[in-house]
N, C-alpha and C positions, 0 to 999 in steps of 0.2 A: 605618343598619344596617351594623355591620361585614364580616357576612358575606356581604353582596351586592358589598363595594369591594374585599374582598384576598383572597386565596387562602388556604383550610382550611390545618390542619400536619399531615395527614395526608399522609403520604409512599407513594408509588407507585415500586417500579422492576420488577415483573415485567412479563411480555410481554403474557400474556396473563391471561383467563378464563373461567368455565364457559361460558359463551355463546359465545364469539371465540375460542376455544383451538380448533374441528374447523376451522373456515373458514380462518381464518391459518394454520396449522399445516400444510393443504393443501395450500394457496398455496403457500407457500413448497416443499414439498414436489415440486409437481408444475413447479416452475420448472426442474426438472431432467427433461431431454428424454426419458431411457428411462421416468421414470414417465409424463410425458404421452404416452410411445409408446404403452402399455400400457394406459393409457385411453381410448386412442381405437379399440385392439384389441378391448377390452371392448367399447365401442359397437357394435366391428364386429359383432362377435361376436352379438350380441342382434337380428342379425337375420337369420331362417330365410332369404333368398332367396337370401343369401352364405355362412351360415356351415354349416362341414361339421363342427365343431368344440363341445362344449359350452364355454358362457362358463365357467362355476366354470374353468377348467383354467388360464385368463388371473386371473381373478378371487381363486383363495386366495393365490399366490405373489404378486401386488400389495399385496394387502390386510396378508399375512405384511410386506413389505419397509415400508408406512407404518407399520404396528403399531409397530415396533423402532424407528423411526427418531421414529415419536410419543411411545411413551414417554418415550425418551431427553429429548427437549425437554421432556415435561411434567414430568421428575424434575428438570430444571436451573430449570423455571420455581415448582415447587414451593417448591424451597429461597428464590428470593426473595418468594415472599410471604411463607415463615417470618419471613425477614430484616425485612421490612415490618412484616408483625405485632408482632415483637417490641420493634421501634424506638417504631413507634406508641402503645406499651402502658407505656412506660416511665412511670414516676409523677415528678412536680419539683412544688416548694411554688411555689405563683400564689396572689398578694393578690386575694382576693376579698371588697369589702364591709368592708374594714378589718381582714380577719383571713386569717391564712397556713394554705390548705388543699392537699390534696395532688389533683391533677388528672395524669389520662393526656396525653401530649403535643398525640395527635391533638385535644383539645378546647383548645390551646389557642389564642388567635388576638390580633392584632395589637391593640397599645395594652396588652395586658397586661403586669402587674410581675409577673416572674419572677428569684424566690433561685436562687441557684447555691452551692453549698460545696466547699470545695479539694478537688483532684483528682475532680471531677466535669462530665461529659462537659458541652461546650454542644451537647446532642444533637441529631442531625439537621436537626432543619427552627427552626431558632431563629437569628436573626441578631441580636443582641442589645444596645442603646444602653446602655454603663457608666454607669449613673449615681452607685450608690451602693457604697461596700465597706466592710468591717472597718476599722475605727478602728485595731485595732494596725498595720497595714501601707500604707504612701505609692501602693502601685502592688500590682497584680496581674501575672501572668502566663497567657499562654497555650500550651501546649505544643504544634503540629503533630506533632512527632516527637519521637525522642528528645535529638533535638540541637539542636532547635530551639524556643529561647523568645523571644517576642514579649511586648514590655511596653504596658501599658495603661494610659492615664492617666483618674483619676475626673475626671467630666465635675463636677457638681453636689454643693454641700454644703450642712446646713442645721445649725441648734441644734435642731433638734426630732426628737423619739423617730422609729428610723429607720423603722417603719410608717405613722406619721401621714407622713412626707416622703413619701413612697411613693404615700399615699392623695392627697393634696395635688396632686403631681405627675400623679397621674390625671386629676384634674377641670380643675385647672388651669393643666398644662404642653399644648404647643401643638407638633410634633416636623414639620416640613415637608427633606423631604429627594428626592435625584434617585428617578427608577423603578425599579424591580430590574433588575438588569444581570448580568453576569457578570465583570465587573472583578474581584479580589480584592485589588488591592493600592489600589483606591480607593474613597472614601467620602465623599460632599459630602452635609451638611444644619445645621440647626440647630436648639436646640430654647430657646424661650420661653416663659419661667417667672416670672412677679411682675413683668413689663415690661423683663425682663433676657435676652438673646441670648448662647448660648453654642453655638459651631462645632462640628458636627460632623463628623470627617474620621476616618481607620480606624484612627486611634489610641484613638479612643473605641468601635469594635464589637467584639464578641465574636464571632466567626462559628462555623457549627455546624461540629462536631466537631472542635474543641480542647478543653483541657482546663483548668479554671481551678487555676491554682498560686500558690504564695505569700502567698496572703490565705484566713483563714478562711473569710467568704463575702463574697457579692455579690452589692444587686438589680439587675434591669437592667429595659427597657420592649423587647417584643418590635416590634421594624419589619419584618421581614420574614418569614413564615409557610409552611413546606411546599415548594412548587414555585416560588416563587417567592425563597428562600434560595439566598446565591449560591453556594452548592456545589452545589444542585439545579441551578442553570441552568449549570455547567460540564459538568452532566452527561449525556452524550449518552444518545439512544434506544440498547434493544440492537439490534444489526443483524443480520439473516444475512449472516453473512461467507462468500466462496467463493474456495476456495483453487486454483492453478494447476492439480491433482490433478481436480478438481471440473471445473474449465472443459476442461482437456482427453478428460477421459469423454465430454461433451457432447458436443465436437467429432466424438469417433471413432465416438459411437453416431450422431451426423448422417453421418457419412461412409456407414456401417451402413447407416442407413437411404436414406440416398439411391442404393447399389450394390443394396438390394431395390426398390426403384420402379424399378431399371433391367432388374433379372432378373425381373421382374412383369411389366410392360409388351412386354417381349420374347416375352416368354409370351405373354404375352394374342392379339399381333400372331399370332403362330402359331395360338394359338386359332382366331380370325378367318378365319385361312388352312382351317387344315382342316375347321372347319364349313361355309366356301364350298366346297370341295372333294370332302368325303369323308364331312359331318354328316349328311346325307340319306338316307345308306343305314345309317345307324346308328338311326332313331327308332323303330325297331321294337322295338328292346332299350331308347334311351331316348327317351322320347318328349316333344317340347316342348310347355311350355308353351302355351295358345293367347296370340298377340300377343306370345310373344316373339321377336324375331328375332334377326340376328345380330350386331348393334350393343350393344344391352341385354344380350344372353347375353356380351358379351363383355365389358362392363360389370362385369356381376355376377363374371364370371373374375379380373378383375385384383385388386376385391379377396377372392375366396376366396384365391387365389394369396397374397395380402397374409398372411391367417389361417394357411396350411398351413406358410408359409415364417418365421412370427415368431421359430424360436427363431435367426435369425441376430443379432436384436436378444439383448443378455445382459441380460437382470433381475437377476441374478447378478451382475453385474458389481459396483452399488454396496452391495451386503450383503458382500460379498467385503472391499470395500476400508474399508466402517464397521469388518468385523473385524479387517485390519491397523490400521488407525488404534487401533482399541482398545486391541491388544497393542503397539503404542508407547508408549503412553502410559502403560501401565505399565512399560514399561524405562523410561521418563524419571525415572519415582517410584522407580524401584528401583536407579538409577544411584549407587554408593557415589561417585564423583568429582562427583556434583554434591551429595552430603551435605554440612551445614555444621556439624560438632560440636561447635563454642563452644557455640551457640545448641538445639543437637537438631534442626534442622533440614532435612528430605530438600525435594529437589525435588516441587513436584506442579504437574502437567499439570490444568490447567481446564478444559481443550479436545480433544476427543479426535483434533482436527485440529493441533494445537498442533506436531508432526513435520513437517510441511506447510507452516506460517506459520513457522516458522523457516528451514527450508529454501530459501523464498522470500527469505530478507534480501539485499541488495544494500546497503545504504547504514547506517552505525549512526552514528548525534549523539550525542555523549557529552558530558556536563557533565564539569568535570577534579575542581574541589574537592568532596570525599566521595564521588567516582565512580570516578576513577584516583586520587585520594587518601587519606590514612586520615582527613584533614578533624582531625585531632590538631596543632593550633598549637604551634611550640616559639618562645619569645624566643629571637633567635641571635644577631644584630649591633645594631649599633646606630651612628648618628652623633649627636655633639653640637656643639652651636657649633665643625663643622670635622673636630672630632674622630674617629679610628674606634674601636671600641672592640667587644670582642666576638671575637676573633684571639688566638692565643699564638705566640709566637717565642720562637724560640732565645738564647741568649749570643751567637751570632754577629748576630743581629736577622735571622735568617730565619724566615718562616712556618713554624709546625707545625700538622701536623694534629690534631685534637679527636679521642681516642680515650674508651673508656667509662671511661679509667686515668689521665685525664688529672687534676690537680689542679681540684678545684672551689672556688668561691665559698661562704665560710663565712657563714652568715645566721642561727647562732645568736643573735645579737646582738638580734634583730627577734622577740621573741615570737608574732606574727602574719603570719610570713613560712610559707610554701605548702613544706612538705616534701621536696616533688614537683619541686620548681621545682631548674634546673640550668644555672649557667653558671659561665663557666671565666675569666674575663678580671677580675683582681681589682682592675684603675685606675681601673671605674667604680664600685665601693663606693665606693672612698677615694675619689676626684672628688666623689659625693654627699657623703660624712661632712663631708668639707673644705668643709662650704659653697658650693661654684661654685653662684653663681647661675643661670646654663645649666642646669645639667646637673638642679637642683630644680624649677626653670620643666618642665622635658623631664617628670617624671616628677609633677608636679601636672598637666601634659595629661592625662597618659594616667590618671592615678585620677580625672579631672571627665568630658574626655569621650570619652562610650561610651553603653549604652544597657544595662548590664549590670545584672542582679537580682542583691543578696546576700544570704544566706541563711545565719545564724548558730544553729544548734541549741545548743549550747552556749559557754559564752565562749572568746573568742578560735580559735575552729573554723571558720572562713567557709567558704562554698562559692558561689562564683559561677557565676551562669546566666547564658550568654549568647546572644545573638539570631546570633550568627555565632563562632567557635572565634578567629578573626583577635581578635576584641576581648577573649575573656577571657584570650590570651596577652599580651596587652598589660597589663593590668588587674591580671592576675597579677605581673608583672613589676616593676612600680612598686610595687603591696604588697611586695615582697620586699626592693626598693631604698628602703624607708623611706617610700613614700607610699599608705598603706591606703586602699583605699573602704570605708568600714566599713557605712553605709546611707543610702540617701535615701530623700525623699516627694516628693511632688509638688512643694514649696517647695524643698527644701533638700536637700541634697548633703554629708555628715559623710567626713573624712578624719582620717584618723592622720599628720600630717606630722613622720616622724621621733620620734616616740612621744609627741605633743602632738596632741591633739585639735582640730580647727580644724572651726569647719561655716558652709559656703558656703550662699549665696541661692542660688538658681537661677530667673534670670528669663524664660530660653526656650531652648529646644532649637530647633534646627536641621537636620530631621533626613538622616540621608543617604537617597541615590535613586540611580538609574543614570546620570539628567542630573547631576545635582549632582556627582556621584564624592566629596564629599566631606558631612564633618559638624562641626557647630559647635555650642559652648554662650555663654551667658555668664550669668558669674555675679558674684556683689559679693561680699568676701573680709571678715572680720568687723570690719578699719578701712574698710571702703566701697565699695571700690577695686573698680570695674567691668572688669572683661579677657571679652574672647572667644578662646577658645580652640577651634584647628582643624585636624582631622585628613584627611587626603584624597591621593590621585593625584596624582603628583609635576608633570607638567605642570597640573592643574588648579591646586595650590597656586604653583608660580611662575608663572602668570598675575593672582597677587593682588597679588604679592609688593612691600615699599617698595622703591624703587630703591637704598637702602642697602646693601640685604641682598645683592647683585651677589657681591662678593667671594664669599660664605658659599656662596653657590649655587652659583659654580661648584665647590668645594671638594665639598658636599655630593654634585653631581651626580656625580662622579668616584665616589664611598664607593657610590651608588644604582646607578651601572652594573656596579661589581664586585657588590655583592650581586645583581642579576639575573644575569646573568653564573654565578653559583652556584646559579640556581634559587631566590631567597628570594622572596616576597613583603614589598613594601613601601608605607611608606608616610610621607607628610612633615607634620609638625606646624609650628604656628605660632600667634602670639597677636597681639592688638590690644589696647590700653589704650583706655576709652571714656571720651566726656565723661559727666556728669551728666544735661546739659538737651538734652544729643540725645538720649540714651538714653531720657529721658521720653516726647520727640515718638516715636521709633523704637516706642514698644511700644504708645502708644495706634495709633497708624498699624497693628500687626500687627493688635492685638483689632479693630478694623474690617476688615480684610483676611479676616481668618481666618472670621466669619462672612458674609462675602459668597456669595449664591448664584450669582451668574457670574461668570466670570474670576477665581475664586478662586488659583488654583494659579499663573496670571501672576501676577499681583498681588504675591503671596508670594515667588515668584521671585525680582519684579524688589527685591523689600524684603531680602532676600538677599543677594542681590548688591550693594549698595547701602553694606551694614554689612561686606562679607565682603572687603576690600580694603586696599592698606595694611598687609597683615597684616607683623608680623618674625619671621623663619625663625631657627627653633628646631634642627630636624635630622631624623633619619629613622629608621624602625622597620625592623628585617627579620623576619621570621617565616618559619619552615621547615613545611613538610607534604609527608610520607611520604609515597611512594606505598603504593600496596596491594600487600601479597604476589600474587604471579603474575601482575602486571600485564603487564609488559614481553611474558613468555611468551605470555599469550593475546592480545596487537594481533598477535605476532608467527603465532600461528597463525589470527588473522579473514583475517590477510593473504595466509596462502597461501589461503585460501578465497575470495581475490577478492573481499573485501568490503571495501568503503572507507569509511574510518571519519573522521569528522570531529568534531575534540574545541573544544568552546566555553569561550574563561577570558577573565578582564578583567587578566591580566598584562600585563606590559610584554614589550615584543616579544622582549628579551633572556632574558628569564623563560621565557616559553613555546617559546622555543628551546633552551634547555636541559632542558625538565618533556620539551618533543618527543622529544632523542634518548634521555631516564633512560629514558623506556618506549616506546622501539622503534618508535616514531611516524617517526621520523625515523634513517637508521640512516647511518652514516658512507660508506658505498658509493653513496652518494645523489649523483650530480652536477648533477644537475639540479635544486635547490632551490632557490624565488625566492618574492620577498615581494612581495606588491601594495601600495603601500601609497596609491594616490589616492580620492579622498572623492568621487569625480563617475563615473557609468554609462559617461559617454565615455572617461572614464580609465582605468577600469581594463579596458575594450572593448581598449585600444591596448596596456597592458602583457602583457595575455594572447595577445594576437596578437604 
């Protein structure tokens, strides 16, 4: 029974409910010290032998301050269950019984085949095994954002009508894979189907909330269901959060209350005093209880004392400051400088505390690309076997600078060259026209490998998707220089070389990661001809490199430190020529690698590594990215604000020393700036000392 081994797809993210919403909400509530002052006033208060005071008087003004501060939680807790509901409720076609019916999500559960059609959500709670797509398109796409597409390779093919594969696959595919996790960039299982083992890794999932592009539709086999969906488990509990504002009330109403236990007790002591004293001639006007003496009556004094003296504690205090919090938070909403008018877009405050948690900030992490960047790739330079190319000089051979007036590269010649595309240095057309082998090799890299979607509405119109901005300036680039990606499939790889249509095998990708720094194809060219082709991290690629290639490198490396030097990002290519009969053993070796369920990712590695050597250096890409308007300006005003800001990039050190001082990160009156550069805790213990 399925629904006793995996978890429903019903998605939960509110706090609470009708039952749990007075008790938790309480809680929470009275963690704050002047409400449990006032509750324990109220205790006091209910009893005749101390209180000189009616309870209601303690009682409405508490009851007023949880009200306000209840509702408020139950309007924010409302809206997610709305949000709940309506995810829950959403309808997607699920094969049931060999025919395609329309079911709410929340019924749907794991082992199920579920259709998906373009540009439709893989909603919420569905983590999804690609098995089957759209015959017209090789690959699928998944959008996270706007900028970001993620390609997907069909797992499983058959000859037979795609419902019956579907129905087939039910009874008799077998899908054993790791437990749910919150990993998102990994995926180990496998699934067996007709005594046939095919890997599965997260090139084959769909995970909830992307969006499917590119392919008409596509079924998939639901593996992971609701709370157990790795975006569910990335996703934390809601917390009460308590801001510096919060914790110092506490303090000062403890303070409060602790200078009233001292002016009580002081009391009371006098109490004491003058009933031994001076109480005896008073019982005639008031008269004691019997059995009470003057220990108990003095008892009883300290806390009526406690009751007559409450209003030192302020109830007041946090209704006061819920009200400022409020009216901040509509300046935040109302602030024309934090309007964004491209998009219509004003600020809004989610939080009415939000004034508060900002004001707290000390420390900001900042990613650079698409954060201090505009994440918009430009092709700028370039080297070739040696070569730099990408610069204009003078008649006298001095450097000029690249203005918007400068002369450009004519690409009318290229039917299929990108409108949009702009460069100034006219010796690399003619270099390609002219046949240089180099410089042809340089630009069939960059149209094989990459990981880029195209997308042709009408002829000769391309628009490329790509999984990173880096690759479709690249990609773009070489279409313009005479070598088009026109489309692949899962098999094969079609190029325009030069206005001749050439279409490559593609017998395995390689793909890039953070270890690896770089990415590799190979493919067989339509006389045979096996080459791997490889793009990556200028130290990771000369660590492959033939010892031939010495000369080139050094050359090259000179052309890589002036482009960092300028702020580009770069990056080095290179190829291998393969045998036949390695290349045989090399890919049954993968398809065993690839479905193995432990030490998968070694394995791979070390196969990788293996083929990835030997490589001959080709040359080097530069790409430029903007920064963002007002950048420089606001590091430069966090920083009067005493806020230290640390910005995280995978440049090269010369790179991000230059991206440092463009925005103010780093500013020229700086003397004291130093680089850590040792790989060991002891090491860099010593350079910071």
């Amino acid at each position: 029974n399925l629904s006793q081994q995996y978890a429903k797809n019903a998605i939960k993210t509110a706090k609470y409910n009708i039952i749990t919403f007075l008790p938790r909400n309480l809680f929470e509530q009275f963690s704050r010290l002047a409400n449990a002052y006032f509750l324990f006033l109220l205790i006091l208060q209910l009893i005749p032998q101390i209180s000189s005071v009616p309870w209601f008087t303690t009682a409405v003004p508490l009851v007023l301050v949880l009200a306000v501060t209840g509702v408020k939680d139950a309007n924010d807790d409302i809206n997610r269950h709305k949000q709940d509901k309506q995810v829950n409720n959403r309808m997607v076609k699920v094969l049931i019984n060999g025919e395609l019916r329309e079911e709410k999500w929340m019924n749907i559960q794991v082992g199920d085949i579920v259709k998906l059609e373009s540009n439709q959500f893989v909603t919420v709670s569905l983590d999804f095994c690609h098995v089957i797509q759209s015959p017209d398109y090789g690959m699928s796409e998944l959008l996270f954002d706007q900028d970001l597409a993620k390609q997907k390779r069909v797992l499983y093919r058959s000859h037979k009508p795609i419902v019956e594969q579907c129905s087939y696959l039910c009874v008799s595919g077998e899908v054993r894979c790791e437990p749910p996790n919150n990993r998102l960039d990994k995926f180990m299982g496998t699934l067996t189907i007709d005594g046939q083992q095919y890997g599965l890794d997260n090139d084959k999932i769909l995970l909830r909330g992307c969006t499917v592009r590119n392919t008409d539709w596509c079924f998939g086999l639901v593996i992971f269901a609701g709370p157990e969906t790795k975006l569910m488990k990335n996703s934390g509990k809601t917390t009460f959060k308590r801001t510096n504002i919060d914790q110092l009330m506490n303090i000062l109403v403890l303070c409060i209350f602790g200078l009233l236990a001292v002016i009580c007790a002081g009391l009371t002591v006098g109490h004491s005093i003058w009933e031994g004293n001076q109480g005896s001639t008073f019982t005639a006007f008031l008269p004691r209880k019997p059995g009470v003496g003057i220990p108990l009556s003095s008892f009883y004094s300290f806390w009526s004392y406690i009751i007559v003296l409450n209003t030192m504690v302020p109830i007041s205090l946090y209704v006061s400051v819920e009200m400022i919090r409020l009216g901040n938070s509509f300046f935040i909403d109302w602030d024309r400088k934090m309007y964004y008018p491209n998009k219509d877009t004003p600020a809004q405050a989610r939080t009415t505390s939000l004034n508060e948690e900002l004001g707290q900030i000390k420390y900001i992490f900042s990613d650079k690309t698409g954060t201090l960047t505009q994440n918009i790739m430009t092709f700028n330079r370039c080297s070739i076997n040696g070569k730099n190319y990408g610069e204009l000089y003078d008649f006298y051979g001095n450097r000029m600078e690249i203005t918007e007036k400068a002369q450009r590269v004519d690409f009318s010649w290229n039917q299929l060259a990108d409108p949009k595309f702009v460069f100034h240095d006219c010796n690399l057309l003619e270099t390609v026209k002219e046949g240089n082998l180099e410089a042809q090799a340089f630009f069939r890299l960059l149209a094989l490998c990459h990981t880029v979607m195209p997308e042709e509405k009408r002829e000769g119109e391309l628009n490329y998707q790509a999984q990173s901005p880096d690759e479709g300036a690249l990609v773009t680039a070489a279409r313009n220089f005479g070598f088009v990606f026109r489309s692949r499939t899962p098999e094969t790889i079609t190029v325009m070389e030069m206005g001749k249509k050439v279409i490559y095998e593609l017998l395995a990708v390689l793909d890039f990661s953070n270890v690896r720094k770089r990415m590799s194809v190979i493919v067989r060219n339509p006389e045979g001809k096996l080459t791997l082709y490889c793009k990556g991290a200028d130290t990771i690629i000369y660590e492959r490199l033939h010892p031939s290639c010495d000369e080139l490198r050094e050359v090259t490396t000179r052309h890589l430190n002036e482009y960092a030097g300028d702020g580009l990002r770069t990056l080095v290519l290179a190829y291998k020529d393969l045998d036949e009969h390695y290349m045989q053993r090399w890919m049954d070796r993968h398809h065993k690698y690839s479905t193995a369920m432990e030490g998968r990712e070694e394995k791979l590695d070390e196969l990788y590594e293996e083929i990835e050597k030997d490589l001959m250096l080709l040359g080097a890409t530069a790409v430029e990215d903007k920064l963002q308007d007002g950048v420089p300006q606001t590091i430069e005003q966090l920083a009067k604000a005493d806020i230290k800001i640390w910005v995280l990039t995978g440049d090269k050190q010369e790179t991000a020393e230059n991206i440092g001082y463009s925005c103010n990160m780093l500013r020229e009156e700086m003397t004291d700036i130093f680089i850590v550069a040792s790989n060991t805790a002891d090491g860099v213990k010593k350079e910071l000392q």
